[in-house]
N, C-alpha and C positions, 0 to 999 in steps of 0.2 A: 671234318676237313676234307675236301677234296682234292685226291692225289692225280692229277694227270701226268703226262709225261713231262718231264722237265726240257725245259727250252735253253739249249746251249747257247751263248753270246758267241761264240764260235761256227754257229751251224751255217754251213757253206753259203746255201741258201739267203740268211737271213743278214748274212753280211752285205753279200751282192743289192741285198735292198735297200738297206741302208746308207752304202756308198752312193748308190743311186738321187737316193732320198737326200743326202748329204749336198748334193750341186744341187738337185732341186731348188732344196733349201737359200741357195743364194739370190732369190729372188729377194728385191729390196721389199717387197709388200709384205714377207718374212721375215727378212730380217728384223723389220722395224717395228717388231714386236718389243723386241731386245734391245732397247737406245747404248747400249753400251759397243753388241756385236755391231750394230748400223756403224757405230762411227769406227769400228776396226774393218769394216769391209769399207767404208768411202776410202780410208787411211788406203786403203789395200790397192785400190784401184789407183789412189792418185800418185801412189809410190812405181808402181807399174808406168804410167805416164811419163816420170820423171827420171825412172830408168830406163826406157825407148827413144824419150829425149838424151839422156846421155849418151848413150850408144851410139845414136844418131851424126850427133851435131858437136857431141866433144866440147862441150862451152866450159870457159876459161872461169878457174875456181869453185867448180861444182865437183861434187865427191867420187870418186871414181866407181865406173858404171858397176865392176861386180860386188861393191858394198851397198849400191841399192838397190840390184838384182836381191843380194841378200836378206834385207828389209821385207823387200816386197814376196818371199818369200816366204819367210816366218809369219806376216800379217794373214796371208793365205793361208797358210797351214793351220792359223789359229781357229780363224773362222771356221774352214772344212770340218775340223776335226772337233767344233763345237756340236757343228751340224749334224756331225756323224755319230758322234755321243748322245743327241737326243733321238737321234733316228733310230739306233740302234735300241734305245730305252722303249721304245714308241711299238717298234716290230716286235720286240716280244711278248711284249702285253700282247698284239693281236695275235700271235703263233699260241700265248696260253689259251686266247680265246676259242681260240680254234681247235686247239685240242680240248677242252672241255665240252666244244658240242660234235668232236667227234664220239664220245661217252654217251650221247643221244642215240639208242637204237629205235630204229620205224620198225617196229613189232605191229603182228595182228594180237588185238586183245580179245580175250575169252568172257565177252559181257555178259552178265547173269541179268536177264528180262524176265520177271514173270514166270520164275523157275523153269525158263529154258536160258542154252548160252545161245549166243552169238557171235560171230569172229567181225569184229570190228576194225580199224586201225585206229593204233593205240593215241594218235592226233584226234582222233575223235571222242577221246575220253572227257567224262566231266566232274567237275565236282559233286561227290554222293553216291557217282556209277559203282557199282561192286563185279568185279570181274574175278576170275578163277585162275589160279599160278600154280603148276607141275615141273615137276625138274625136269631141268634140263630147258627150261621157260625164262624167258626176260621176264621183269614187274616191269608192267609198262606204263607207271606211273607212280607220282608217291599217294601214300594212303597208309592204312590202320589194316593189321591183320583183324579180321572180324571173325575168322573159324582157321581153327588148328596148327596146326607146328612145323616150321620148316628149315634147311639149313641153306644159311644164306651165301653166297660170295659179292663180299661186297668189295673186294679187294680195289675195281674201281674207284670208288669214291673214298674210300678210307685210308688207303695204303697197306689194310690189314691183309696176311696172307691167309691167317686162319678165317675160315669160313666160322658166319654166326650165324645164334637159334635165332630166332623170329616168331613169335607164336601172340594169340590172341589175349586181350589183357595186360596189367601191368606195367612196364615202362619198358618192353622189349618188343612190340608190337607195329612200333613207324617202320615201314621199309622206304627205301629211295626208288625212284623211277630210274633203268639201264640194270640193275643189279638182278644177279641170275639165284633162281629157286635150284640147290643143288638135290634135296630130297623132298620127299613126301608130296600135300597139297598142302595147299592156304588160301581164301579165301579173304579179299583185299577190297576195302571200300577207298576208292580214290577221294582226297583230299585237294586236290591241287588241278587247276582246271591248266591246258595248254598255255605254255608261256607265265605261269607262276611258280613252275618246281622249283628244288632246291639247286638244279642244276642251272636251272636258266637265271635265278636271282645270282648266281656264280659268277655264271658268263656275263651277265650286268653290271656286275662291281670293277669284274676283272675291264671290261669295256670302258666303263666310264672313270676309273681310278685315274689320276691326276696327281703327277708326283707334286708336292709342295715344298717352295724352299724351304733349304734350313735358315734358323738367325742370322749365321756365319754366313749365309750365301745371300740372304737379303743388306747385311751391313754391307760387304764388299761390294753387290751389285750399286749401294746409294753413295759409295765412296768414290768409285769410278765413274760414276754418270756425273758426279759434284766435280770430280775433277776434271771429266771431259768438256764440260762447261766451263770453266776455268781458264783452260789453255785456249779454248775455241776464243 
């Protein structure tokens, strides 16, 4: 599992986005994804009209202007604060996204060619390459230890704080591409070509994840659009 930094729903920043994101959002091309918000924003606007007219013109048997000042502002604040609930859903997916390709180090790799190395960058790695890792060394890619024993920090990706063995063989031999060799050497055949690791399939899910309604939110959504058709 990969542990990145946790993304506060509070974090200064990602609020200010969101509020932003939130008027955005009042575009009717947007809204009218939502046939339920569309007809609480038409409400919203035409309540507005009709408490400018009242304020206005004072016309005889119409509700008094600060009760549908009041209207018109719960409608508002309904919408906003829809808008502002998915916007804020929305930024933090990208802020997770984003701290998981900060986990992404541009390392030089130590490619073994024809039993000499070569300092590569580690974007240039391919699947089958076998490159060389010394502590105090990024892996700079995932792959199979193929010679010898090493103590990993993989604290990045795992959450773990104890550092792990890593060595050639048996089911302790996959390392992660960003995780740091703390002792010894190792000897690593990369598995994973650019843009397939384990971090970047992460950063994809986290990218493309798509919250889905619940039952309860798909019935109330078909009850209110049934209704809103009704009184319309």
């Amino acid at each position: 599992m990969v542990q990145a930094q946790p993304v506060s729903i509070f974090h200064g920043p990602l609020v200010r986005q969101a509020v932003k994101e939130s008027l955005l959002k009042l575009s009717p091309a947007v809204v009218a994804r939502n046939p339920v918000m569309l007809v609480v924003e038409v409400g919203s606007v035409l309540t507005t009209v009709l408490w400018i007219r009242d304020l206005l013109t004072h016309p005889a048997g119409a509700a008094p202007a600060w009760f549908t000042f009041n209207v018109a502002l719960w409608l508002w604040f309904t919408v906003v604060f829809a808008n502002f609930a998915e916007a804020l859903a929305e930024g933090r997916g990208k802020a997770q996204a984003a701290a998981l390709r900060g986990l992404r180090k541009e390392t030089m790799a130590r490619l073994l060619r024809n039993n000499h190395e070569e300092q590569v960058p580690a974007s240039q790695l391919r699947k089958g390459n076998t490159v060389v890792v010394e502590a105090g060394q990024i892996i700079p890619g995932d792959g199979e230890v193929m010679e010898g024993i090493a103590s990993v920090d993989e604290s990045a990706i795992t959450g773990e704080s104890a550092p792990v063995i890593r060595e050639s063989g048996g089911d302790r031999s996959a390392v992660t591409g960003g995780t740091k060799v703390l002792s010894d050497r190792i000897v690593v055949r990369i598995s994973a070509n650019p843009g397939e690791s384990f971090l970047d399939r992460m950063i994809g899910l986290v990218e493309g994840a798509k919250r889905l309604k619940t039952p309860n939110e798909i019935a109330l959504h078909v009850l209110l659009s049934g209704m809103t058709i009704i009184f319309l």
